[in-house]
N, CA, C and O atoms as CSV, one atom per row, in Angstrom:
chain,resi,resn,atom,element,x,y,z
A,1,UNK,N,N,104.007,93.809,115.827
A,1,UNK,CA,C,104.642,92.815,114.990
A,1,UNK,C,C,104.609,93.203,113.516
A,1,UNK,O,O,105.743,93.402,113.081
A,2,UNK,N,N,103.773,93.344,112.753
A,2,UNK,CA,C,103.305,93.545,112.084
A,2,UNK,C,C,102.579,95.183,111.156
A,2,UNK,O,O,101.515,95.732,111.442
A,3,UNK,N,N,103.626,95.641,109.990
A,3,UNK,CA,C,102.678,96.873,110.126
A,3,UNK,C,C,101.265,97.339,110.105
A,3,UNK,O,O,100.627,97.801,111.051
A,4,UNK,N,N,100.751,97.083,108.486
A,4,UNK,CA,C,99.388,96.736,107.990
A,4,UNK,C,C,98.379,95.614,107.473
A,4,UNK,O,O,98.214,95.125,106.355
A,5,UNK,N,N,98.002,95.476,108.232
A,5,UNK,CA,C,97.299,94.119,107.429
A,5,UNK,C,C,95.801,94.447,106.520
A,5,UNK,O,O,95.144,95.481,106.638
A,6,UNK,N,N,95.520,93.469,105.746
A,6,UNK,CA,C,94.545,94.205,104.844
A,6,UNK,C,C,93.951,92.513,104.581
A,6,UNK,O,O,94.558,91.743,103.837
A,7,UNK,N,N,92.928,92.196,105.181
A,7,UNK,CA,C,92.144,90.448,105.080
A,7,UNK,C,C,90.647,90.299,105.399
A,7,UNK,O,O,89.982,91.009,106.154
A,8,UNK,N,N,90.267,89.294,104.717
A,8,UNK,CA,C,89.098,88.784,104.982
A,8,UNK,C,C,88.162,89.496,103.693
A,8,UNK,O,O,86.944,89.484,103.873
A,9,UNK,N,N,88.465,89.856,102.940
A,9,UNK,CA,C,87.729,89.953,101.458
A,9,UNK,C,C,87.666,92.001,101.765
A,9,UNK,O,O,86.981,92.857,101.206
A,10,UNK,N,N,88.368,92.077,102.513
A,10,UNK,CA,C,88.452,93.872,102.527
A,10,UNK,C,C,89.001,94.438,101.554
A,10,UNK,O,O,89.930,93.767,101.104
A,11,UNK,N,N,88.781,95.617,100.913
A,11,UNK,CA,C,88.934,96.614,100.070
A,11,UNK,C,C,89.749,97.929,100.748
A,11,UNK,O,O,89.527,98.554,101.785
A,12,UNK,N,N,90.758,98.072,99.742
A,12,UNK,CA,C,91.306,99.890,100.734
A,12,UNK,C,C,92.412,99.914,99.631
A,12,UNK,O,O,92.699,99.056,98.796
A,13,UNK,N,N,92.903,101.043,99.848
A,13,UNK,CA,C,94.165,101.826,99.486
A,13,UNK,C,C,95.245,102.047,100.667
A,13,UNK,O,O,94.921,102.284,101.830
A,14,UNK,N,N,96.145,101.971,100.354
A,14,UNK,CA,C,97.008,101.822,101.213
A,14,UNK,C,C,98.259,102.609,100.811
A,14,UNK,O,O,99.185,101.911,100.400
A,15,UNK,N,N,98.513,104.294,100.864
A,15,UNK,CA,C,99.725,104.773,100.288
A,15,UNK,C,C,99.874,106.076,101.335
A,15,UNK,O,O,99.310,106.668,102.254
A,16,UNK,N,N,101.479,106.059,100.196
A,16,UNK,CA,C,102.190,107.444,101.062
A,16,UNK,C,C,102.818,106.949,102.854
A,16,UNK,O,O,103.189,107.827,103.633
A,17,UNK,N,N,102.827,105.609,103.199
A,17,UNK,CA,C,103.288,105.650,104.470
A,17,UNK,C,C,104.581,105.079,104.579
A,17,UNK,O,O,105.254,104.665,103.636
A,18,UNK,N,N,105.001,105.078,106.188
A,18,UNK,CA,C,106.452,105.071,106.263
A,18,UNK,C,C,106.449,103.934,107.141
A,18,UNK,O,O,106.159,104.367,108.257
A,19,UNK,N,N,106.622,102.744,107.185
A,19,UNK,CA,C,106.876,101.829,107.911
A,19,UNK,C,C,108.400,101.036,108.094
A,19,UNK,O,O,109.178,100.760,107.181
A,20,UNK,N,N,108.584,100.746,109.638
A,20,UNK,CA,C,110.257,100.447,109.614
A,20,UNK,C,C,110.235,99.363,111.245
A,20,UNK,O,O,109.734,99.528,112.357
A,21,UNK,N,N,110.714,98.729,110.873
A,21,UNK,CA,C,111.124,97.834,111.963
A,21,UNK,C,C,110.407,96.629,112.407
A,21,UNK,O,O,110.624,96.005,113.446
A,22,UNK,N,N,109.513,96.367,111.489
A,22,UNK,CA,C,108.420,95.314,111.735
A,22,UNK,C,C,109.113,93.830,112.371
A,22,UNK,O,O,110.288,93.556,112.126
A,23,UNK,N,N,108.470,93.164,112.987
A,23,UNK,CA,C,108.697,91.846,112.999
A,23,UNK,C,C,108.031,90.926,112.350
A,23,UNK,O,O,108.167,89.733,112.621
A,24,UNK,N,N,107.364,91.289,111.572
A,24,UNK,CA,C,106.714,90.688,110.238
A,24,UNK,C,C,106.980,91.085,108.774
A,24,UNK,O,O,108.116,91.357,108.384
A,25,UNK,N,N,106.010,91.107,108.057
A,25,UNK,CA,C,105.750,91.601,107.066
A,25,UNK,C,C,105.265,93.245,107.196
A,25,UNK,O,O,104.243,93.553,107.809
A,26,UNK,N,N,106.100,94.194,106.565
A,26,UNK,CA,C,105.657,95.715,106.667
A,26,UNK,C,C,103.841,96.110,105.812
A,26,UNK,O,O,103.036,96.960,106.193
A,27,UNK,N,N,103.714,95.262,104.767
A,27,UNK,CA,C,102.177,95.486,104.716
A,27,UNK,C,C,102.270,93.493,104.177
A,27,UNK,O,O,103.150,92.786,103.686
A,28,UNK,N,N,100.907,93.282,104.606
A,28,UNK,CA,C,100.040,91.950,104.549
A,28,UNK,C,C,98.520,92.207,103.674
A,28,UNK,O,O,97.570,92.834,104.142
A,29,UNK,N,N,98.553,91.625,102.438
A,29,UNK,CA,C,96.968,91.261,102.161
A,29,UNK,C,C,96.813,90.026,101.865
A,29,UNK,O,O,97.396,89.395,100.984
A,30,UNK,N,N,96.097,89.699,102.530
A,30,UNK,CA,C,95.802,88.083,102.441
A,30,UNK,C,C,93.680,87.821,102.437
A,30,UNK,O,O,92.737,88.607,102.533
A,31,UNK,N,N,93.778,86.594,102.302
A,31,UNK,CA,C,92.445,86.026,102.512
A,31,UNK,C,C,91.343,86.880,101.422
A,31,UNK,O,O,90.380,87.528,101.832
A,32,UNK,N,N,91.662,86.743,100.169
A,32,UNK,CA,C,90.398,87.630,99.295
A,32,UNK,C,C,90.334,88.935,99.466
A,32,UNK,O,O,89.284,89.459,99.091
A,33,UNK,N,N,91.406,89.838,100.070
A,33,UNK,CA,C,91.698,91.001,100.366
A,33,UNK,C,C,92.206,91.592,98.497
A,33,UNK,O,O,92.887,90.899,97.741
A,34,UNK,N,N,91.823,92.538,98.263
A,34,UNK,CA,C,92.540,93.382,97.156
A,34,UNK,C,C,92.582,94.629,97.586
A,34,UNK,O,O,91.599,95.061,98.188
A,35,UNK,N,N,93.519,95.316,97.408
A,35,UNK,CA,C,94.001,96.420,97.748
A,35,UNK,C,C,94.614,97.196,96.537
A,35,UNK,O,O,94.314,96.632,95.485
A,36,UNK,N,N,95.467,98.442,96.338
A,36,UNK,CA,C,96.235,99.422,95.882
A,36,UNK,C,C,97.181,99.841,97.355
A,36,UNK,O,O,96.825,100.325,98.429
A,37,UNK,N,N,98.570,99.391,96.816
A,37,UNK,CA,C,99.384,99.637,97.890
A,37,UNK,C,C,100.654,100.001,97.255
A,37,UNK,O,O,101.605,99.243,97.068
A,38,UNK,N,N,100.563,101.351,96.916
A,38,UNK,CA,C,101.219,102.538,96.529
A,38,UNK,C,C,101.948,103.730,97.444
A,38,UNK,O,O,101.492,104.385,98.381
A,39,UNK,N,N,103.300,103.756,96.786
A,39,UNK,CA,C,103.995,104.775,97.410
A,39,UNK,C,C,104.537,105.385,98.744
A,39,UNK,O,O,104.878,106.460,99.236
A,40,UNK,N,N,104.380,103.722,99.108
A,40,UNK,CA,C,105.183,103.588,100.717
A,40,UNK,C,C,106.672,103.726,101.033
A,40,UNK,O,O,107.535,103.804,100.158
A,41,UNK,N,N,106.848,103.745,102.005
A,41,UNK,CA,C,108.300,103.210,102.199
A,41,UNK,C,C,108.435,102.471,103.478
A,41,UNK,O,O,108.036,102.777,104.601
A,42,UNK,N,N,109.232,101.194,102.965
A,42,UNK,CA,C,109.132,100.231,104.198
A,42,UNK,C,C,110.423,99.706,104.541
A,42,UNK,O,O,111.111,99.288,103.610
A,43,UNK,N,N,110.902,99.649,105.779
A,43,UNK,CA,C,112.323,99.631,105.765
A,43,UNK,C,C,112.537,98.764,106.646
A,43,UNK,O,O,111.512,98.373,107.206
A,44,UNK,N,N,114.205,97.970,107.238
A,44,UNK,CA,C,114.655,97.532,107.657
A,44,UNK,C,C,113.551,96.397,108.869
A,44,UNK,O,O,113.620,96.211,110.084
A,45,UNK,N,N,112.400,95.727,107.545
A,45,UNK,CA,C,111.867,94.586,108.162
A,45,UNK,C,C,112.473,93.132,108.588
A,45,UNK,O,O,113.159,92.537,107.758
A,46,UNK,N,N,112.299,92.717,109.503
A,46,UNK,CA,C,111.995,90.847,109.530
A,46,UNK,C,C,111.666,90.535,108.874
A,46,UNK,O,O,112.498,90.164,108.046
A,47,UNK,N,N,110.809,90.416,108.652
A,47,UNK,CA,C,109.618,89.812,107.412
A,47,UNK,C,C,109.910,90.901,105.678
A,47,UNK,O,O,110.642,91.812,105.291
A,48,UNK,N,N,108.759,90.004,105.122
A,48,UNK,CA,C,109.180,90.343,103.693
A,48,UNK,C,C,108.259,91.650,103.639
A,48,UNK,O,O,107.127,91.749,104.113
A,49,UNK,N,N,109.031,92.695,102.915
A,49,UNK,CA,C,108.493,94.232,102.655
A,49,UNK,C,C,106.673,94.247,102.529
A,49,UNK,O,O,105.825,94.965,103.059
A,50,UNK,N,N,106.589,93.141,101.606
A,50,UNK,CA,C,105.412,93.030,101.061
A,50,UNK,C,C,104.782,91.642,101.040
A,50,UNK,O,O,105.179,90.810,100.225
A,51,UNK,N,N,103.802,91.363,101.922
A,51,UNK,CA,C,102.871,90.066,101.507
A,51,UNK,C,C,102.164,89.674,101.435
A,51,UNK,O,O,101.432,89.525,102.413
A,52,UNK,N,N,101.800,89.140,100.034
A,52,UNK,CA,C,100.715,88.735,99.607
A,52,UNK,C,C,100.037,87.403,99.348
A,52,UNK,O,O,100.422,86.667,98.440
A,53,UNK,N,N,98.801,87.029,100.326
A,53,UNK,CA,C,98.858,85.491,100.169
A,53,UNK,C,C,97.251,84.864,100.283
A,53,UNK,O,O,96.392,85.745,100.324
A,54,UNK,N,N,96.926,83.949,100.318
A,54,UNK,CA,C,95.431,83.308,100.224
A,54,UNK,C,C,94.688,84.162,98.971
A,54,UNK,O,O,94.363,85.295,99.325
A,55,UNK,N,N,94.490,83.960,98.125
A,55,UNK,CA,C,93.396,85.104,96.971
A,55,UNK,C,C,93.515,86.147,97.398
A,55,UNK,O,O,92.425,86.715,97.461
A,56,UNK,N,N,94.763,87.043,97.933
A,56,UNK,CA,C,94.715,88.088,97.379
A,56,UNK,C,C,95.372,89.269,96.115
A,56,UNK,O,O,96.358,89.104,95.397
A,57,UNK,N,N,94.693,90.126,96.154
A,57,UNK,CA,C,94.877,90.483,94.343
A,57,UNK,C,C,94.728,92.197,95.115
A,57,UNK,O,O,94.515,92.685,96.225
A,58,UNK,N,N,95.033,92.699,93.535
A,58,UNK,CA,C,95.472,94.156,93.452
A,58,UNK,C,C,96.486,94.741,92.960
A,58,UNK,O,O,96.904,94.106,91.992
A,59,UNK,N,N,97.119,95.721,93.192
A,59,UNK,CA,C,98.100,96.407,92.909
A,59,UNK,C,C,99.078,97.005,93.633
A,59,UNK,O,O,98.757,97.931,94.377
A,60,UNK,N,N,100.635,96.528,93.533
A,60,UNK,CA,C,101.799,96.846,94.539
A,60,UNK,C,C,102.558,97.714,93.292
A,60,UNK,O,O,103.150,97.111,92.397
A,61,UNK,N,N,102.466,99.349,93.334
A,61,UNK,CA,C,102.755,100.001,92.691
A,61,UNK,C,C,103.779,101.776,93.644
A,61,UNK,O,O,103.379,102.645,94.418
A,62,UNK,N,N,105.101,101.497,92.987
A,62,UNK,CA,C,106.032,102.642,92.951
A,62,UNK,C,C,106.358,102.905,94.945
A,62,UNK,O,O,106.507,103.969,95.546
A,63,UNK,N,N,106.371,101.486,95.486
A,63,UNK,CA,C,106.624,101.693,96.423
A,63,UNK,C,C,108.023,101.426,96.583
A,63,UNK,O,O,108.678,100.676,95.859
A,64,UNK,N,N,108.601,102.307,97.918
A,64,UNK,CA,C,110.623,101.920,98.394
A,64,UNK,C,C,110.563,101.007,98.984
A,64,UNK,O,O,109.948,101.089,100.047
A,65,UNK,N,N,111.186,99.644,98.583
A,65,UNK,CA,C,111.409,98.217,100.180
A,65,UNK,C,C,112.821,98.442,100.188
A,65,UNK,O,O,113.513,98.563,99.178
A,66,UNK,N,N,113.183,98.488,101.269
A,66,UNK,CA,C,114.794,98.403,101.700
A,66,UNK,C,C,115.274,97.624,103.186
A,66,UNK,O,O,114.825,97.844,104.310
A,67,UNK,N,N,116.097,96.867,102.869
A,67,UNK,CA,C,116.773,96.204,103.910
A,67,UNK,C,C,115.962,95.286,104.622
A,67,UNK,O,O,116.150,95.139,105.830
A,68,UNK,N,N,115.273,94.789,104.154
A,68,UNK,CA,C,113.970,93.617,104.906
A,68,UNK,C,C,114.611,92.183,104.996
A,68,UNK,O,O,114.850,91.714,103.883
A,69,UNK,N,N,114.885,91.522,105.864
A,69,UNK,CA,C,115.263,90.261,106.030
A,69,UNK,C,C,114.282,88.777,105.042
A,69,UNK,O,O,114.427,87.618,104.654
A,70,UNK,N,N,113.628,89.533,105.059
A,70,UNK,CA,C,113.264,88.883,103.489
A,70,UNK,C,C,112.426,88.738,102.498
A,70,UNK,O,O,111.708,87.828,102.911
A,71,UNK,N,N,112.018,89.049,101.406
A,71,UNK,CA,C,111.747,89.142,99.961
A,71,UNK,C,C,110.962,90.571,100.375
A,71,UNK,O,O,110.128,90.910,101.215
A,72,UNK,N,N,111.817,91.288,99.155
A,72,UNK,CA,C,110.715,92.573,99.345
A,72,UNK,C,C,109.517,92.622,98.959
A,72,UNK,O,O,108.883,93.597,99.363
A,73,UNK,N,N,108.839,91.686,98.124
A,73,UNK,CA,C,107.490,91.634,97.899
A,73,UNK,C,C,107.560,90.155,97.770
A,73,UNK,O,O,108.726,89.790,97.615
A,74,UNK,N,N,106.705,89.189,97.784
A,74,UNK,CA,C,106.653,88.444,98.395
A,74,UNK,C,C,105.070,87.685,97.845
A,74,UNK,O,O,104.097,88.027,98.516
A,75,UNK,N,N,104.889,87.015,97.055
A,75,UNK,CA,C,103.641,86.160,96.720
A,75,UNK,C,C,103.170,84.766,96.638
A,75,UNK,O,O,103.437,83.998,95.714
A,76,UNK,N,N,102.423,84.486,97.708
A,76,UNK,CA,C,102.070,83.150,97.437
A,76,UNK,C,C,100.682,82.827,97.703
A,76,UNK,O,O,99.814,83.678,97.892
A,77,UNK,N,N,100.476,81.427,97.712
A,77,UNK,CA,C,98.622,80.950,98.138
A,77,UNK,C,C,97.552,81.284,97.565
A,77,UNK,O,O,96.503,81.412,98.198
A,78,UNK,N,N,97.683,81.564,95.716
A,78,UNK,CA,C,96.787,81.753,95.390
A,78,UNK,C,C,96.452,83.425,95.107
A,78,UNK,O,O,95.376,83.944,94.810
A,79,UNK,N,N,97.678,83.998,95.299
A,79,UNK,CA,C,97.761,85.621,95.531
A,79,UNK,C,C,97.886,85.881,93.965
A,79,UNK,O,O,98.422,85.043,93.239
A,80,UNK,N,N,97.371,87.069,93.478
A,80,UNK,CA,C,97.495,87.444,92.113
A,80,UNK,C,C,97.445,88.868,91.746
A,80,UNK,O,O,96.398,89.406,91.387
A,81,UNK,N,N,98.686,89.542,91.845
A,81,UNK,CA,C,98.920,90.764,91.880
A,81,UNK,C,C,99.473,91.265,90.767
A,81,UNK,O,O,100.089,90.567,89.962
A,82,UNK,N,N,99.251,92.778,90.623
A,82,UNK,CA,C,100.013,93.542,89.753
A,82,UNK,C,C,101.154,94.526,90.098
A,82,UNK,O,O,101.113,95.755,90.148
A,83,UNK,N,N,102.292,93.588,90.347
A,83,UNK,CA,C,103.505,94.387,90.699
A,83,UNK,C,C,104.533,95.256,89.867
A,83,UNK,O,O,105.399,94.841,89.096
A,84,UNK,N,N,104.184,96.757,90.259
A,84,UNK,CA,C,105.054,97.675,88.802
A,84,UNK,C,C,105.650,98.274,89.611
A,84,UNK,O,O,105.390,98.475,90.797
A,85,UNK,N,N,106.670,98.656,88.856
A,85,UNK,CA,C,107.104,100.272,89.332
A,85,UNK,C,C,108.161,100.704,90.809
A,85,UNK,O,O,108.569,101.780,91.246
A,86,UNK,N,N,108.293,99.524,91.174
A,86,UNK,CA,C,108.891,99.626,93.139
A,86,UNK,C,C,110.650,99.041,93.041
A,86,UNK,O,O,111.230,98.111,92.480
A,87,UNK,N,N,111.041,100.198,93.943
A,87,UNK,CA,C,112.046,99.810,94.208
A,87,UNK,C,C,112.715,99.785,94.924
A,87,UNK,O,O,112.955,100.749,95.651
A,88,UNK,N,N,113.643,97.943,95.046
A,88,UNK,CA,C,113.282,97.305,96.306
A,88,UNK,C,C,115.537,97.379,96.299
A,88,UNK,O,O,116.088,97.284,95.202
A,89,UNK,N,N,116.273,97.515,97.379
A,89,UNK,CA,C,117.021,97.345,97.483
A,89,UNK,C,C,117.594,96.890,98.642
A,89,UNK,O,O,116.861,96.819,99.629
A,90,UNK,N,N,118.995,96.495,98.760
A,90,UNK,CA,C,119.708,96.037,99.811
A,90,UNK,C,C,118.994,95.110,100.722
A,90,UNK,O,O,119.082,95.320,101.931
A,91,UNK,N,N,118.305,94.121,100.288
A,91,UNK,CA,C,117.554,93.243,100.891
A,91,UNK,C,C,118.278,92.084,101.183
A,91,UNK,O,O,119.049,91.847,100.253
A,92,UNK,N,N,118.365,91.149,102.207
A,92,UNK,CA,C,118.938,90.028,102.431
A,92,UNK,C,C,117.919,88.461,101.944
A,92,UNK,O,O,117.936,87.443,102.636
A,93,UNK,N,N,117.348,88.558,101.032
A,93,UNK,CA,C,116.220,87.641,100.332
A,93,UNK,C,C,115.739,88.192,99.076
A,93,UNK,O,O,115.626,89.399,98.859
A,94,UNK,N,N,115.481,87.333,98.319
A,94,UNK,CA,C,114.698,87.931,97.001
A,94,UNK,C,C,114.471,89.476,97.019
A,94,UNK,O,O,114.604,90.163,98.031
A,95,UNK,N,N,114.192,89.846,96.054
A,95,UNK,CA,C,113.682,91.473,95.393
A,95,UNK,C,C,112.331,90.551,95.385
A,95,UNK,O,O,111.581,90.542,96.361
A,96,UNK,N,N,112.129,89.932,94.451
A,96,UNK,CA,C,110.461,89.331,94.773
A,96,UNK,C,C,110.363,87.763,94.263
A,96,UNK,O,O,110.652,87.216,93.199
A,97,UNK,N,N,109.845,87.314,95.462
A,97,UNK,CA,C,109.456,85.882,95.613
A,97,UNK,C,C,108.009,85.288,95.045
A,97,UNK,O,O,107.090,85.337,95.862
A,98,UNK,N,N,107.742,84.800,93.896
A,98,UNK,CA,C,106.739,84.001,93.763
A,98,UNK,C,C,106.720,82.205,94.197
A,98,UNK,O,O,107.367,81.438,93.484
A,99,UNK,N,N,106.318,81.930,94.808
A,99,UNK,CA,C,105.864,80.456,94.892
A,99,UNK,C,C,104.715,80.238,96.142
A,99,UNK,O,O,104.102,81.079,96.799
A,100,UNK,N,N,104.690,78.766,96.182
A,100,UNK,CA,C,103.419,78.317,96.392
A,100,UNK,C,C,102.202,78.403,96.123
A,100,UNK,O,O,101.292,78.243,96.936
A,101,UNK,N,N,102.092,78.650,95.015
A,101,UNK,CA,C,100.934,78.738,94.004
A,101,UNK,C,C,100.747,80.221,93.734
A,101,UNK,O,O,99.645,80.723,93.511
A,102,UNK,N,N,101.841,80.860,93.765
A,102,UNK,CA,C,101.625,82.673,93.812
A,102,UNK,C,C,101.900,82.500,92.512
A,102,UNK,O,O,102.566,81.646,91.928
A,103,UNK,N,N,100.964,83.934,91.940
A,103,UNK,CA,C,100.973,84.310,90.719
A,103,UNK,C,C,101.102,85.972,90.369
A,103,UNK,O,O,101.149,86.557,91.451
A,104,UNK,N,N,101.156,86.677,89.546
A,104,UNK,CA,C,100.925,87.836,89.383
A,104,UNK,C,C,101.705,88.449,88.107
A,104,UNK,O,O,102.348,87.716,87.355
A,105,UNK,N,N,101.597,89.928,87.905
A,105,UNK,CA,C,101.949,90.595,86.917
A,105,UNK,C,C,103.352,91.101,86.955
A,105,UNK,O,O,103.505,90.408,87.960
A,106,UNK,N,N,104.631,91.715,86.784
A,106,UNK,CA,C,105.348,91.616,86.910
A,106,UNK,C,C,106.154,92.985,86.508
A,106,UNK,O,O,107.108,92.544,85.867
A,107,UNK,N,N,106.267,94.280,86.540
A,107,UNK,CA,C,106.421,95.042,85.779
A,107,UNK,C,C,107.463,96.228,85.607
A,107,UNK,O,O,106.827,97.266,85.792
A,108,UNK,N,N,108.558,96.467,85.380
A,108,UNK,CA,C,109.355,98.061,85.380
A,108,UNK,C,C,110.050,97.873,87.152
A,108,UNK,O,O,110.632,98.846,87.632
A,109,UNK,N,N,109.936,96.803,87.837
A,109,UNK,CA,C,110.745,96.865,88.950
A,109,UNK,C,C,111.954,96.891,88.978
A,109,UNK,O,O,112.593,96.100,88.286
A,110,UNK,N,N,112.672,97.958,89.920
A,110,UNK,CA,C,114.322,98.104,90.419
A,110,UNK,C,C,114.682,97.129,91.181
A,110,UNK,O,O,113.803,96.898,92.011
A,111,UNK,N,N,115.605,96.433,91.276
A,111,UNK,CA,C,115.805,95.062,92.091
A,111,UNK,C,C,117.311,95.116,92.582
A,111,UNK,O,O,117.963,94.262,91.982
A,112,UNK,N,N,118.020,95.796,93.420
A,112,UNK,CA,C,119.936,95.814,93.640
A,112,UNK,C,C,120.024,95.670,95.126
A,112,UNK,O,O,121.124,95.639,95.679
């Protein structure tokens, strides 16, 4: 369903991979999870390229989202990220979604 998930107050890096066809979200950090999730490429998801939700925090940096049914990055529940550098195209939903109490940094993103 799902590519990566990253929860429960865990720590990691997460780059350089190729994910495509998810029926979810292509990477997930949630629940007090912070991560570095750099230089992926995630393609033609269900779910949103990127999501981030319950306190989690970190960095979504210089990764490709393409064609994801919806929002290529994706923040809510308290999530508080530093999003630079990624670029997200041909998506059928947001380039990037903040709400439900999502917060974060915002930075140098491609959005078409």
């Amino acid at each position: 369903d799902g590519g990566i998930v990253v929860h429960n107050h865990a720590r990691g890096t997460i780059k350089g991979n190729t994910i495509s066809g998810n029926a979810k979200a292509g990477i997930t950090m949630c629940t007090g999870a912070k991560a570095l999730i750099a230089e992926n490429c995630i393609l033609s998801g269900k779910g949103s390229g990127i999501l981030c939700h319950s306190d989690a925090g970190g960095v979504v940096r210089a990764n490709r989202i393409s064609q994801t049914e919806k929002a290529g990055v994706e923040m809510r529940k308290r999530a508080a990220t530093h999003v630079l550098g990624n670029i997200i195209t041909a998506g059928l939903a947001q380039g990037i979604h903040v709400h439900t109490d999502g917060k974060g940094h915002f930075e140098c993103n491609q959005i078409s």
